[in-house]
C-alpha positions in Angstrom: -15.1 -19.2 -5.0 -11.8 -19.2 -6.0 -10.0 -16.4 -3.6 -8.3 -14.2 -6.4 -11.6 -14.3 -7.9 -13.7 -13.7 -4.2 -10.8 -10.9 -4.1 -11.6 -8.8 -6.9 -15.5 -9.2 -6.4 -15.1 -8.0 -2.2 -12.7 -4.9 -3.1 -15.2 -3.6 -6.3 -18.1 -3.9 -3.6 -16.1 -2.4 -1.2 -15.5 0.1 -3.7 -19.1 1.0 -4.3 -19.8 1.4 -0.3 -17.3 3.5 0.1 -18.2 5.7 -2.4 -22.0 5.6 -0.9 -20.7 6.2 2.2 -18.7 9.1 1.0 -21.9 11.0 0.3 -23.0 10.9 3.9 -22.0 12.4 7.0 -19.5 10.5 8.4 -17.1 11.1 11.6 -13.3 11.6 11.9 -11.8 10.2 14.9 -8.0 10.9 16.0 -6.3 7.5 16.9 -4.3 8.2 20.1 -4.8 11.8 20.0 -2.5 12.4 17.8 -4.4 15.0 15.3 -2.4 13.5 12.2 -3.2 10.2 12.5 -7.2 9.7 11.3 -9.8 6.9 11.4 -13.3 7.9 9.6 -16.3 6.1 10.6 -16.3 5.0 6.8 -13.3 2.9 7.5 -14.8 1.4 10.4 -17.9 0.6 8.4 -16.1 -1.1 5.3 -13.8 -3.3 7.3 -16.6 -4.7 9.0 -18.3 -5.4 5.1 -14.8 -7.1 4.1 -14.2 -9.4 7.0 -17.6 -10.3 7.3 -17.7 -11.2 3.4 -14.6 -13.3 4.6 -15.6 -14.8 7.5 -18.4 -16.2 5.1 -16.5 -17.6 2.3 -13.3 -18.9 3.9 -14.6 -19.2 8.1 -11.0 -21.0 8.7 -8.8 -18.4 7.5 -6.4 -15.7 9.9 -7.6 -12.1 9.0 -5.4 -8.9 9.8 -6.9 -5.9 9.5 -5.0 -2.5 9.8 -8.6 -1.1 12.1 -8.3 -4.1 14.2 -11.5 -6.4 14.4 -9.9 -9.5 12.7 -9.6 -13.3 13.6 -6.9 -15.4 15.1 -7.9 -18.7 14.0 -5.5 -21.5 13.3 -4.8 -21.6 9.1 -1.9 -21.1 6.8 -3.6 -18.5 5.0 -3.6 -14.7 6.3 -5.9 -12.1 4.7 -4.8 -8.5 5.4 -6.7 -5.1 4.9 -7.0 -1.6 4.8 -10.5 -0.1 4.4 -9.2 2.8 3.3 -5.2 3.4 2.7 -4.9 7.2 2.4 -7.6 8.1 4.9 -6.2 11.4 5.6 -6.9 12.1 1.6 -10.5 10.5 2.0 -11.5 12.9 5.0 -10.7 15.9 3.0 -12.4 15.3 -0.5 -8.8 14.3 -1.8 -9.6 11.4 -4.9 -6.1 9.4 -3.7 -7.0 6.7 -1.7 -7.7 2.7 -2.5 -9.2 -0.3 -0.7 -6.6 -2.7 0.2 -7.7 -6.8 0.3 -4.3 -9.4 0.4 -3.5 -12.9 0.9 -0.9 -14.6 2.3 -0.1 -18.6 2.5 2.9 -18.9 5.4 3.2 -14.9 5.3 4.1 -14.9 1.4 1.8 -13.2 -0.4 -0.1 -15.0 -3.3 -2.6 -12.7 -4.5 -4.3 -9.6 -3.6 -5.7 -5.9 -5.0 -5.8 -2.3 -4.6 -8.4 -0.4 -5.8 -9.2 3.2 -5.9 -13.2 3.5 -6.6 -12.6 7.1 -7.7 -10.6 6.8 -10.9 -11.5 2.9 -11.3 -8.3 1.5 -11.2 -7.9 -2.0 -9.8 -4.3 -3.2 -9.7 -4.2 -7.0 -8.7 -1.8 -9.2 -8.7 -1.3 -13.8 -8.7 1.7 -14.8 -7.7 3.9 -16.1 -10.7 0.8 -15.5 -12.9 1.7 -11.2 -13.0 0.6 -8.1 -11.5 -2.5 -5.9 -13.8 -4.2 -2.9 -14.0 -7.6 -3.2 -14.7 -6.9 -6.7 -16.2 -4.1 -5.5 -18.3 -0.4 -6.5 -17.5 1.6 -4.2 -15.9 5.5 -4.0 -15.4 7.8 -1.3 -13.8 9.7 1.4 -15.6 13.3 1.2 -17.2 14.5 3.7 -16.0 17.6 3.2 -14.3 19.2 7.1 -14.1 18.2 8.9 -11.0 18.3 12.2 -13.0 15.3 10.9 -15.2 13.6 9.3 -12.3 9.8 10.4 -10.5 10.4 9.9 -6.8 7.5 9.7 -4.1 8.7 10.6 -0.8 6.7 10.2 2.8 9.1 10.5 5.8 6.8 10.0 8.7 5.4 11.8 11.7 7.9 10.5 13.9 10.1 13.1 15.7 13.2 11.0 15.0 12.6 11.1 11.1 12.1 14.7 11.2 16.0 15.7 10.8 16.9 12.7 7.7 13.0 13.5 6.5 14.4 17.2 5.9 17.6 16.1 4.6 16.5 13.2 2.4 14.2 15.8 0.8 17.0 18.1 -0.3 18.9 15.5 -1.8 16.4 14.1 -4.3 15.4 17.5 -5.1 19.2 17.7 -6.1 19.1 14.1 -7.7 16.0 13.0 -8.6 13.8 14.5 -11.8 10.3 15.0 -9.6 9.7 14.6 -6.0 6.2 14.4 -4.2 4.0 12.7 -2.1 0.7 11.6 -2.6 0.1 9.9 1.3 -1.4 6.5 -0.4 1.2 3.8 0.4 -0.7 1.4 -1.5 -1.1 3.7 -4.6 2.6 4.5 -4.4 3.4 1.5 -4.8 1.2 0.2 -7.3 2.3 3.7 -9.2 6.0 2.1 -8.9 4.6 -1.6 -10.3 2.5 0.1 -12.9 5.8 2.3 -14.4 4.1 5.2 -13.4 7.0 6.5 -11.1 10.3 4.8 -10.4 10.8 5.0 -6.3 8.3 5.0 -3.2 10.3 5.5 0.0 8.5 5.6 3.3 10.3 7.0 6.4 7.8 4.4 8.7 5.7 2.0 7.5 3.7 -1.3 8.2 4.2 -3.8 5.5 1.6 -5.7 6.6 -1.3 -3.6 5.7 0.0 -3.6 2.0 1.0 -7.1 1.5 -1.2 -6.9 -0.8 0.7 -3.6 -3.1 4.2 -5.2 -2.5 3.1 -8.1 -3.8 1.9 -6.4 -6.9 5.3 -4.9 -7.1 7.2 -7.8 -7.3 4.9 -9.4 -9.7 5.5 -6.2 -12.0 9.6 -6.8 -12.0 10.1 -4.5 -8.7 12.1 -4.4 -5.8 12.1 -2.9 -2.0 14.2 -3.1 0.7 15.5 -1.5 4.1 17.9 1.5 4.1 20.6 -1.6 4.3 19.2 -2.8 0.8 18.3 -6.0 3.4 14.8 -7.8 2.6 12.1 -7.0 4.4 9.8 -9.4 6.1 6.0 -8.7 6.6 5.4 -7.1 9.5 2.6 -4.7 11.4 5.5 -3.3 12.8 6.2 0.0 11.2 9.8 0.1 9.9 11.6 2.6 6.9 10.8 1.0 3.5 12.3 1.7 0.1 10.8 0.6 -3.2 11.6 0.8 -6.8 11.8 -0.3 -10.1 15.1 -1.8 -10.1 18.1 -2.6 -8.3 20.0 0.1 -10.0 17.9 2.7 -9.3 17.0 1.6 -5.6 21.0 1.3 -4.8 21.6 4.7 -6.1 18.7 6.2 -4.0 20.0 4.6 -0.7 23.7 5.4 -1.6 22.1 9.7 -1.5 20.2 8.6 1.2 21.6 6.8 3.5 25.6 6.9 3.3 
């Protein structure tokens, strides 16, 4: 099966467990005791359905998984996942969460998809081909002034972030037409790729698990960056991220932000 094709079949299936699973008990664990970082025994379960459905179709490939359990075998081709971006949302009845399948040839992503089995919508993207929703082609927003701009805003749990987290928050409520935060990275994003919203900034973040949203992104005419406006490489590393429809508005946001 073609793998932008195998893509889009796993994730819907994926989709469907979830949502089964969903209706059942399940358990909420605390990674590394830290009460605000969650793992559900849902995740566990649908991880295991997408690397084995994997492991099937393409046995040679690399698989990163953001709940561990992947392969290190020798191949040019990477495929990263999130069971369940947004589990915190997931544990408490909260419809904003997605499944998160991507692929990547020499750590460039080439295709991938988010999906979020509650409202249906399946963003997806090919690289040089375009990024969709639900089939249909997507691009970012416009909008270039700041004062007109919807701004999602997520500045971490790390004690270090606490201090620019508060600040950072002041100033786009003085700059920026709406800020929120919804707490699905991979949503975010694809809300920033889709034109829904113009900027996604996360205080700490690991770009690895949503290879698969930034490459939607870029396919939809977006860009991100560090706060130095510097690309970012893939990495499970988690580091401060800024994305956003354009370079106008994603200069203007680090310029409040960061100088």
């Amino acid at each position: 099966m073609e793998r932008y094709d195998f893509i889009i079949k796993t994730i819907k299936d994926a989709g469907e467990l979830l949502l089964e699973k969903r209706e059942e008990a399940f358990s909420v664990i605390e990674k590394n005791d830290d009460p605000r970082d969650l793992v559900t025994s849902v995740d566990k379960e649908i991880n295991y359905f997408i690397i084995d459905a994997i492991k099937k179709e393409f046995p040679s490939n690399k698989i990163y998984s953001e709940e561990g359990n992947g392969t290190k075998n020798i191949s040019d081709y990477l495929w990263t996942i999130d069971p369940i971006d947004g589990t915190a949302n997931f544990s408490r009845g909260i419809p904003h969460f997605a499944v998160c399948i991507g692929l990547l040839e020499k750590m460039v992503p080439v295709c991938g998809a988010v999906y979020n089995p509650i409202t249906k919508e399946l963003f997806s993207f090919k690289k040089g081909k375009g990024a969709f929703l639900n089939d249909k082609l997507i691009k970012v927003s416009t909008i270039t002034d700041l004062s007109k701009a919807h701004v999602f805003f997520h500045a971490g749990r790390k004690e270090e972030l606490r201090e620019w987290g508060g600040e950072s928050y002041k100033k786009l409520l003085q700059n920026a037409k709406k800020t929120c935060n919804f707490a699905s990275s991979s949503l975010d994003t694809c809300f920033v790729a889709s034109g829904k919203i113009e900027v996604n900034i996360y205080g700490t973040l690991s770009t690895l698990d949503i290879s698969s949203a930034l490459g939607i992104l870029t396919e939809a005419g977006g860009i991100f960056s560090d706060e130095k406006e510097s690309e970012i490489e893939l990495s499970k590393i988690p580091k401060k991220i800024f994305m956003a429809n354009n370079k106008t508005t994603l200069s203007r946001v680090i310029d409040i932000l960061e100088k």
